[in-house]
C-alpha positions as CSV (number, residue, x, y, z in Angstrom):
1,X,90.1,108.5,51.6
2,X,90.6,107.3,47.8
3,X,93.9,106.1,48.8
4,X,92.6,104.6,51.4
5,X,90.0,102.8,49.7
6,X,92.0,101.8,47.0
7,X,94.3,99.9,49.6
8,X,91.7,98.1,50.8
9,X,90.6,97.4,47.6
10,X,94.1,95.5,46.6
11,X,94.3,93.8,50.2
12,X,91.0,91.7,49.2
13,X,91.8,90.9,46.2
14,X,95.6,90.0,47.2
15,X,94.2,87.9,50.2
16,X,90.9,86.8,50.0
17,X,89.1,88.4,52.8
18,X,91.4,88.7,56.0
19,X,89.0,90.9,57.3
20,X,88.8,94.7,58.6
21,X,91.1,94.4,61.6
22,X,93.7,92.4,60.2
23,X,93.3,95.6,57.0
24,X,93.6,97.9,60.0
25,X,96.5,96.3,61.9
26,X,98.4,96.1,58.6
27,X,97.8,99.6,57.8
28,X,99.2,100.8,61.1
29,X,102.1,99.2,61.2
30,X,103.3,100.9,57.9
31,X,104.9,104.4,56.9
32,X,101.9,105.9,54.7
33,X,102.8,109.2,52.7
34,X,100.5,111.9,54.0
35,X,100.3,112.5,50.2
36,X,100.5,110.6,46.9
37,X,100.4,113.3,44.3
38,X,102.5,115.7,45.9
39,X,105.0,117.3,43.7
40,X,108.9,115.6,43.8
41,X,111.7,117.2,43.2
42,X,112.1,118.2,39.7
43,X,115.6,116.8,38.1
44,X,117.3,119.3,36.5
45,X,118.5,117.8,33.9
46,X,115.3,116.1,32.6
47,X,112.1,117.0,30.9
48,X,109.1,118.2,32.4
49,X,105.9,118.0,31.2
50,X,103.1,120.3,32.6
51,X,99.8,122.2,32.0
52,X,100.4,125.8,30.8
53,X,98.7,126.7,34.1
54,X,101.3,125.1,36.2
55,X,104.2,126.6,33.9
56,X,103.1,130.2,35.3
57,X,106.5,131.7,37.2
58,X,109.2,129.2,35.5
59,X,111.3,129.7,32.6
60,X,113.7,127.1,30.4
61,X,116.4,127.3,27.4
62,X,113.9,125.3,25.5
63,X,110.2,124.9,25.9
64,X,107.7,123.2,23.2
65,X,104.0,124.1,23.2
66,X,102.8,120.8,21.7
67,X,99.2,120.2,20.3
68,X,98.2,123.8,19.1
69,X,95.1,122.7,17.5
70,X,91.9,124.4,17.3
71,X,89.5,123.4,19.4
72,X,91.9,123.2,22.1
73,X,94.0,126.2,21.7
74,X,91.1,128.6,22.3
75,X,89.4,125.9,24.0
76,X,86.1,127.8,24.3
77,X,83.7,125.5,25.7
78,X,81.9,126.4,29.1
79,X,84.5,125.8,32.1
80,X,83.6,124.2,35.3
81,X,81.4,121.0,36.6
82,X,77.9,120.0,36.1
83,X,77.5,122.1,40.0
84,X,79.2,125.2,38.5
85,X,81.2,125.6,41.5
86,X,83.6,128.1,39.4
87,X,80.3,130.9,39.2
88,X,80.7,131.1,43.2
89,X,82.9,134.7,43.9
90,X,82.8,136.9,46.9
91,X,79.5,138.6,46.1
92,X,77.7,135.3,45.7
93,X,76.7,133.7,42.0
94,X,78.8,135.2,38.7
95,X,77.5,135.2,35.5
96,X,79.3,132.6,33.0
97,X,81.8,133.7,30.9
98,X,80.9,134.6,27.2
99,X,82.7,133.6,24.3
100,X,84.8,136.8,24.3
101,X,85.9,136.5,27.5
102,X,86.6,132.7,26.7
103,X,88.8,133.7,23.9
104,X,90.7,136.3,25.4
105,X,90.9,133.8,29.0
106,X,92.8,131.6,26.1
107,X,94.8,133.9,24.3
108,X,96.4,134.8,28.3
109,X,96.9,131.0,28.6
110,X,98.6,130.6,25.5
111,X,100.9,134.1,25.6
112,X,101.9,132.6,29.4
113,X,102.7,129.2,28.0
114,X,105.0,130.8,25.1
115,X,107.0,133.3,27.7
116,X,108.4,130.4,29.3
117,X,111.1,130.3,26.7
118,X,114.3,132.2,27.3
119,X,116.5,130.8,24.2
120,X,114.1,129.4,21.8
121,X,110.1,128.4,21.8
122,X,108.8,125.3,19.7
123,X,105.1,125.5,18.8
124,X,103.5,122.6,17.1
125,X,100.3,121.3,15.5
126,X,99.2,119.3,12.8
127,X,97.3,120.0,10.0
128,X,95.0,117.6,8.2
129,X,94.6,117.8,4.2
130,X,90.5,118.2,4.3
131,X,89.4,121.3,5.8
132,X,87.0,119.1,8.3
133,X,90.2,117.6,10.0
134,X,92.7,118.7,12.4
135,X,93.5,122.4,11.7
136,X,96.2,124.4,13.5
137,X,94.8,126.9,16.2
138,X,94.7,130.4,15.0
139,X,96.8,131.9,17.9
140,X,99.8,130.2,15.6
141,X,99.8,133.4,13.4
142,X,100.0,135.6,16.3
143,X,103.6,134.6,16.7
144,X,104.5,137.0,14.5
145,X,106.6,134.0,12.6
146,X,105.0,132.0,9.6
147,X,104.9,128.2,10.2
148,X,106.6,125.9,8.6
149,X,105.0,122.9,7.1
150,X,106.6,119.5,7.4
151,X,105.1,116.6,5.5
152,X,108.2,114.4,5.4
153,X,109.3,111.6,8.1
154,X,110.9,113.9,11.1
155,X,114.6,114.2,11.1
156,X,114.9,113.0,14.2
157,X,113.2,110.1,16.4
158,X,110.8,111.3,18.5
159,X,110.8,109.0,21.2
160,X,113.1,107.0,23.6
161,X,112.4,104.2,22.1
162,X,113.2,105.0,18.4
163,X,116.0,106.8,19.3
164,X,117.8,104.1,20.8
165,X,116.8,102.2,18.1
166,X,118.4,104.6,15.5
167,X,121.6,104.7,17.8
168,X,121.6,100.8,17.9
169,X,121.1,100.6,14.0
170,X,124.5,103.1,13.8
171,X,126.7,101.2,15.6
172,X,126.7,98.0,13.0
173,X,126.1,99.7,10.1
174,X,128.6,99.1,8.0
175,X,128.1,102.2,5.7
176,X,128.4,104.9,8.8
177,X,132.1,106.1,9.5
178,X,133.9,105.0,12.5
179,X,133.8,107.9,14.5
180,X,129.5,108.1,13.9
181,X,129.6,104.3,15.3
182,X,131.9,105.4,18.3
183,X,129.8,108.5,18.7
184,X,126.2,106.5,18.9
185,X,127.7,103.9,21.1
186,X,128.9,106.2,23.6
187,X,124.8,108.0,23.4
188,X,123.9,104.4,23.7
189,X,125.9,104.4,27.1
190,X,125.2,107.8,28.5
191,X,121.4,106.6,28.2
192,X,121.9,103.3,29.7
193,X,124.0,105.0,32.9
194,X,121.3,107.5,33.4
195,X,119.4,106.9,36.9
196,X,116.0,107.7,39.1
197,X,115.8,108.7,42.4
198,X,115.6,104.8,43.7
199,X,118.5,104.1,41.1
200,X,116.3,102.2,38.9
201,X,117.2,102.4,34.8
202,X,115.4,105.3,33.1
203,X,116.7,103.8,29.2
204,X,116.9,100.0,30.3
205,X,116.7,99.1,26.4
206,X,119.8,101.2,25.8
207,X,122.3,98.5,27.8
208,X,123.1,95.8,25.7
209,X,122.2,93.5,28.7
210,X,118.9,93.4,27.4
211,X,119.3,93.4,24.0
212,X,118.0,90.3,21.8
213,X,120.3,88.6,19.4
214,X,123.3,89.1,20.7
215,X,124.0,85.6,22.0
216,X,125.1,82.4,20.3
217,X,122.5,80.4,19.6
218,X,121.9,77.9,22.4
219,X,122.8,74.0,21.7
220,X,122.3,71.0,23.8
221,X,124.7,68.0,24.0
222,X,121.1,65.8,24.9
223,X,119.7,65.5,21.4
224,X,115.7,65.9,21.8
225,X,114.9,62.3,21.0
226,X,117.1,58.7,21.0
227,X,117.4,57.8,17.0
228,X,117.5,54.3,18.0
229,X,113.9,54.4,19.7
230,X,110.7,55.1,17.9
231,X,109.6,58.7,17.6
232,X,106.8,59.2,19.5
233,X,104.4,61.3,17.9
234,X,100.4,61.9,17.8
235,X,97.9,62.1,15.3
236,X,97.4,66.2,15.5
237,X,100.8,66.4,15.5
238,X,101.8,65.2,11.7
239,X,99.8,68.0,10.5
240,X,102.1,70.8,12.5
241,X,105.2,69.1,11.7
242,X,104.6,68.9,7.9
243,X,102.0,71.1,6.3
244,X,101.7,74.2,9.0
245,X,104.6,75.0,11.2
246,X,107.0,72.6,12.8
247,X,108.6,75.2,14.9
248,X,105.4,76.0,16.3
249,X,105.3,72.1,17.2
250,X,108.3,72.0,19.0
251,X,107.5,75.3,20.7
252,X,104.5,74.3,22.1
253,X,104.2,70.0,22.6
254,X,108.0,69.7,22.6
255,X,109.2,73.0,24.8
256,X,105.6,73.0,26.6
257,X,105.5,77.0,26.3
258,X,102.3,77.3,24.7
259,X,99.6,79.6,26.4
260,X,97.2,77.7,28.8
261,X,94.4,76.0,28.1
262,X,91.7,78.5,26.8
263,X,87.7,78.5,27.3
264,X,87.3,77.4,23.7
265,X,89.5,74.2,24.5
266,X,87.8,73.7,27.9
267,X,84.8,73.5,25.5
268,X,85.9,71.2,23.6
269,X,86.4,69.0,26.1
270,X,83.3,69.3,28.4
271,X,81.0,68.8,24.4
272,X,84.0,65.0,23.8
273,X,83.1,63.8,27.5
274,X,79.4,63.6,26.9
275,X,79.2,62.6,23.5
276,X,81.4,59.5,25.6
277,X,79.4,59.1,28.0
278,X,76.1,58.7,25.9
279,X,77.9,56.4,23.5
280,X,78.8,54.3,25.9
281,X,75.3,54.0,27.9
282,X,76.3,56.1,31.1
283,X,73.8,59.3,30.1
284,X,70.3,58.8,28.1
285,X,70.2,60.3,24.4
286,X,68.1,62.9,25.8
287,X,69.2,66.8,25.3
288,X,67.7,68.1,29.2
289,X,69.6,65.5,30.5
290,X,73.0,66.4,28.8
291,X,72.1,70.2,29.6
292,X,71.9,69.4,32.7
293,X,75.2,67.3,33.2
294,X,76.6,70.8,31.4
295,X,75.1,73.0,33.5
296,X,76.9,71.4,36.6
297,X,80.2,71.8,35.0
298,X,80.2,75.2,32.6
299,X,80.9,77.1,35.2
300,X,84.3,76.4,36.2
301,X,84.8,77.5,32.2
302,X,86.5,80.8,32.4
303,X,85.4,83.3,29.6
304,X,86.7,86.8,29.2
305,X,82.8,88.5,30.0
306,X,79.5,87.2,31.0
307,X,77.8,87.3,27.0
308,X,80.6,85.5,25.9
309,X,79.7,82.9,28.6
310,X,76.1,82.9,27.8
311,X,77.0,83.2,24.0
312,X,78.7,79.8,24.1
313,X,76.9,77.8,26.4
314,X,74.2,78.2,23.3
315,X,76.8,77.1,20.6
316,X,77.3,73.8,23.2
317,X,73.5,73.3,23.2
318,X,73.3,73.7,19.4
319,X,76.8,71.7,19.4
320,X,74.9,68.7,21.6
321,X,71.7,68.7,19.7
322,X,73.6,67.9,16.5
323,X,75.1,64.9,18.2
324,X,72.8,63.4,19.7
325,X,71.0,63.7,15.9
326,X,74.1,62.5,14.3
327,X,74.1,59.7,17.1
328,X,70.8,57.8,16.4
329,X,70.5,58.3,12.4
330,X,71.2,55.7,9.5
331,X,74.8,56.2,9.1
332,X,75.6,53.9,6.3
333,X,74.7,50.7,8.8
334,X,77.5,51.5,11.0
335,X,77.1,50.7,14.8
336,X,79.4,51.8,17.4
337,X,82.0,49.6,18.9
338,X,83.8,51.8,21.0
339,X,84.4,55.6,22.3
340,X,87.2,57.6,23.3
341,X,89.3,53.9,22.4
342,X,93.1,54.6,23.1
343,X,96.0,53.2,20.9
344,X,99.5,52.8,21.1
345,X,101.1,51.4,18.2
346,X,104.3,51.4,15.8
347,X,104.6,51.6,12.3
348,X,107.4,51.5,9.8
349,X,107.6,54.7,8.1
350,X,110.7,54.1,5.6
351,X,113.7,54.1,7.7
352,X,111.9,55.6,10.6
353,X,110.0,53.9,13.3
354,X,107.3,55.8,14.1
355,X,105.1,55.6,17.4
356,X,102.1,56.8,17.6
357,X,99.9,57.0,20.5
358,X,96.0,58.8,20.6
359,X,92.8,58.3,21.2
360,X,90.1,57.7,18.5
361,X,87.0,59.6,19.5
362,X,84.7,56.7,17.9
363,X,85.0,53.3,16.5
364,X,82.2,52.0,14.3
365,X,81.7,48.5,12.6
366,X,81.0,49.3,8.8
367,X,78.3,46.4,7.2
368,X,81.6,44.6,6.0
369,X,82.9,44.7,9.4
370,X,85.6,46.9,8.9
371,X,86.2,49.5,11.4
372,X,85.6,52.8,10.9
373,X,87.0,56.1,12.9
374,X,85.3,59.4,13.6
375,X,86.7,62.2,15.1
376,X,84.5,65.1,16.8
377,X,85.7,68.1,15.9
378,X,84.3,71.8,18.4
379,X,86.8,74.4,16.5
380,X,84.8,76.9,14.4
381,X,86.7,76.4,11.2
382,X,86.8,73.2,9.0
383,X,89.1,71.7,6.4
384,X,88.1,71.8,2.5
385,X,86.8,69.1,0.9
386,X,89.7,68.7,-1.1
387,X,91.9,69.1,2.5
388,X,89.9,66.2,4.2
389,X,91.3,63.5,1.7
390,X,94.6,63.8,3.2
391,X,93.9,64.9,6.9
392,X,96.8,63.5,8.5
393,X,95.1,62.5,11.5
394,X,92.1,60.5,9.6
395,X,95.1,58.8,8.2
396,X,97.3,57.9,10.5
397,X,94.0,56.9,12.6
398,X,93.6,54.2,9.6
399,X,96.3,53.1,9.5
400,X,96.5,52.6,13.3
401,X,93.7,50.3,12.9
402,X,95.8,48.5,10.0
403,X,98.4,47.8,12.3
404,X,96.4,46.5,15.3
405,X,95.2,49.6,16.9
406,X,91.8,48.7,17.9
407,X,92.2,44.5,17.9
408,X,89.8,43.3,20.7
409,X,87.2,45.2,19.6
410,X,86.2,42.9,16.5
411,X,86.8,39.5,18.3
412,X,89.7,37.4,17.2
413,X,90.0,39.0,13.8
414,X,92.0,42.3,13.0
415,X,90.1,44.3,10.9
416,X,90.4,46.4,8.0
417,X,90.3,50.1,7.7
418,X,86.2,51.1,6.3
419,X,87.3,54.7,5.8
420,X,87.1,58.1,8.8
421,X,85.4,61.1,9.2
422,X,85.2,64.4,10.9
423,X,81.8,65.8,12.7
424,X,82.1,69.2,13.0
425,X,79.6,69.9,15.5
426,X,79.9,73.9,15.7
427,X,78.7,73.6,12.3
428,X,75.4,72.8,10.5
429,X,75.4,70.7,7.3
430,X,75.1,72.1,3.9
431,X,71.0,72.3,3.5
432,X,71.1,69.0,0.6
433,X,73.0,67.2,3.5
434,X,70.1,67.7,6.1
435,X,70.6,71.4,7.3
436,X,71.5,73.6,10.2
437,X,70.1,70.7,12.8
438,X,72.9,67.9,12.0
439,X,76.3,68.0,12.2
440,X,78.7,68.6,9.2
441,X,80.4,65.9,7.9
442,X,83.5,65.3,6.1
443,X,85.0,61.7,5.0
444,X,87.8,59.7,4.2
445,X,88.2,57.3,1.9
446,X,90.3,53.9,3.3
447,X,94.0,54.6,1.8
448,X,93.8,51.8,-0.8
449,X,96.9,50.8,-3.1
450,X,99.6,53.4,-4.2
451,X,97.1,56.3,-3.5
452,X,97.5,55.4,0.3
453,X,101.3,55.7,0.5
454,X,101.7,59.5,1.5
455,X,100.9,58.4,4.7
456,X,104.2,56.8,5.4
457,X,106.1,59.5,3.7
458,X,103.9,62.1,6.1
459,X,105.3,59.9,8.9
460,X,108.8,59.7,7.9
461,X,109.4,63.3,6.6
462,X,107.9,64.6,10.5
463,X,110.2,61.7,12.1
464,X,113.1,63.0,9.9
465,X,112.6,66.6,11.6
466,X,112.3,65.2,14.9
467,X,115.4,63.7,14.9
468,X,117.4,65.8,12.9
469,X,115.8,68.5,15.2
470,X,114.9,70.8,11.9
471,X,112.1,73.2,13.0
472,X,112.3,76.0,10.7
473,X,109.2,78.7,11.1
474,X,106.7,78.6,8.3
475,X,104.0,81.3,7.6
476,X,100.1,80.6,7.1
477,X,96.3,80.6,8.7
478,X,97.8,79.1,11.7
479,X,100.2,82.4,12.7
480,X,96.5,83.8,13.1
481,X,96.3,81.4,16.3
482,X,100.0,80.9,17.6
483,X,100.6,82.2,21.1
484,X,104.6,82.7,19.3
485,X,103.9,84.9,16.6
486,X,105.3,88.2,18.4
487,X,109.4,86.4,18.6
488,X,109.1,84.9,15.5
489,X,111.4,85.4,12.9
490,X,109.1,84.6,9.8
491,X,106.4,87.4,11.2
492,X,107.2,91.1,10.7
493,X,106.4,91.4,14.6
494,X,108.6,89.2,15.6
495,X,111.6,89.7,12.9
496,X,112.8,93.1,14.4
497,X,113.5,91.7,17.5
498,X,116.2,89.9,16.8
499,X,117.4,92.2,13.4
């Protein structure tokens, strides 16, 4: 009935409700084992693992009593369920068994498990260095041999895993003879021949079929990007390419294999679309409103648990109310010319032609009718204060504006960059700067003069790596986020796979 159960179980979720007959008809026209757990033929040459109990009867060369701990070897605690169906014998209710019974009960157990051994019995247990740790079970001293402790690293690997591992190791070291490299090569085969019932692999990692770094790095006659067009790039992407990790750029924007789009980025998103929508007049400055617009929309936002759903739909009302205070206070006589204003434009960046293409969150007239950037920010960390001076993406929003990126928007006249500035809205301000209730803010000054030329070396070092296709791994804060940490070759995680 659990099996059945089960079944039906997997059919819903597999198919969305086909209903019980179709369940039925489906059922019926298979071949169902008329049971799951019953035992399969044991292979004789492989290990099996069993209770002591079902060892009663059968014997082996070798057998290992594993986990002789006390506590478990005497286990002494009361047998049976919370009905006590074990007390039921042929002359009705038995009395429970006392702790002398228990022990001897335990003692039979353990002398049945260590007859199984014809040519040779292994008993182990471990032994902690504080008396209120794991102590070996006193039945060990009624082997009649002393134990033997072993605080080193075991001699040998003790599982499939490290063993073929070890074997692997032998066969390129340089240092082992030639006939211990043939010798652990041909273990390495034997393992990877070896076969189930169905014919499936029981070692696959022992073929070299599966083995990583063993092939020739891959190379492509198509270079990534034509060196006599401009590189297109993005704001968020300078940063990556020069001060983080630009192999984590190209894996993820470049080669598109970055994990999907996560709640925390979904958001992000729903907190940018109606901070648009009240800059630009579509939904009143009013927090019921924009709770409501979220409301209709936060639940096609998949979280990992119901709290964590609840738990961030009160970090988006706390993240809203800061807007919409950051939105109507004195902010240096600024007004707001556009929102969510896209750009596409191309600068000179030394010998490099650079393209960039975005979209600038906010545009703001400054009271000398220069034009100001911000950029919303919904992550949970922030950049220092020395950091935000040269925040790529401030920057190369400046300098977009420099080179035309927002002409329309201040009549006839291009204007000049006032300065940028991120709002994080997850975070409250420091309690001088108005508190927990607005925003945090962090500026940047207009690149004026010599002090605003790292810009264009920013943009022509990340254009040089493009095109010479030089994306080295680089370690940092940001492994703590990459979805490519566990294959890469700068991370201990990721170094032994291909070493």
């Amino acid at each position: 009935m659990c099996a059945l159960f089960e079944t039906a179980a997997r059919a819903e979720e597999r198919t969305g409700g086909r209903g019980a007959l179709n369940f039925l008809d489906e059922l019926d026209a298979q071949d169902i084992a008329a049971d799951t757990l019953s035992r399969r033929i044991a292979r004789p040459d492989a290990v099996r693992l069993m209770t002591a109990h079902r060892s009663k009867g059968l014997e082996w060369r070798l057998v290992v009593v594993a986990g002789v701990q006390e506590g478990l070897w005497p286990d002494l605690r009361r047998r049976g369920s919370l009905l006590e169906a074990d007390r039921i014998g042929r002359d009705g209710l038995a009395e429970p068994l006392t702790p002398g019974a228990l022990l001897a009960e335990e003692r039979r157990l353990f002398y049945v498990a260590a007859t199984r051994a014809r040519d040779r019995l292994v008993v182990t247990a471990v032994k902690a260095a504080a008396d209120d740790g794991d102590q070996p079970s006193r039945f060990l001293t009624e082997l009649g041999v002393p134990p033997v402790d072993v605080t080193q690293r075991p001699r040998r690997p003790l599982s499939v895993a490290a063993l073929v591992a070890e074997l692997r190791a032998t066969t390129v070291d340089p240092d082992a003879s030639d006939a211990l490299r043939e010798a652990a090569a041909q273990r390495l085969a034997r393992l990877a021949a070896l076969r189930d019932e169905d014919g499936r692999p029981l070692v696959p990692a022992a073929h070299p079929s599966g083995w990583w770094g063993l092939y020739e790095p891959t190379h492509s006659e198509v270079p990534l990007r034509d060196r006599d067009r401009p590189v297109a790039l993005s704001g968020s992407a300078l940063d990556q390419l020069v001060n983080t990790c630009s192999l984590q750029w190209f894996l993820g924007r470049e080669v598109k294999a970055d994990a999907p789009s996560t709640a925390a980025q979904g958001f992000g998103n729903v907190v940018h679309v109606l901070a648009d929508e009240v800059a630009s007049g579509r939904t009143p400055a009013d927090l019921a409103v924009l709770m409501e617009r979220l409301d209709s929309v936060w639940d096609a936002l998949a979280f990992d648990a119901p709290w964590k759903s609840r738990q961030e739909k009160e970090h988006a009302r706390a993240a809203l109310e800061r807007f919409l205070r950051w939105h109507v206070m004195e902010r240096g006589g600024r007004t707001a010319v556009a929102s969510e204003h896209g750009f596409d434009v191309t600068l000179d960046a030394e010998t490099y032609q650079v393209r960039i293409r975005g979209s600038m969150d906010r545009v703001e007239a400054d009271a000398e009718g220069r034009a100001y950037v911000v950029d919303f920010k919904t992550g949970k960390q922030s950049v220092t204060r020395g950091e935000v001076a040269h925040h790529p993406q401030l920057a190369v929003y400046q300098l977009a504006v420099r080179e035309g990126a927002v002409d329309g928007l201040f009549g006839d006249d291009r204007p000049e960059p006032g300065g940028a500035e991120l709002v994080q809205l997850r975070q409250g301000a420091p309690k001088k700067e108005g508190g927990e209730t607005v925003p945090k803010v962090q500026a940047q000054e207009p690149p004026v003069g010599p002090d605003g030329e790292w810009v264009g070396e920013l943009l022509a070092t990340a254009a040089g790596r493009v095109l010479d296709e030089r994306f080295a791994p680089s370690t940092g804060a940001h492994c703590e986020r990459c979805a490519f940490r566990a294959s890469c070759s700068a991370r201990a995680e990721g170094r032994h796979v291909v070493e």
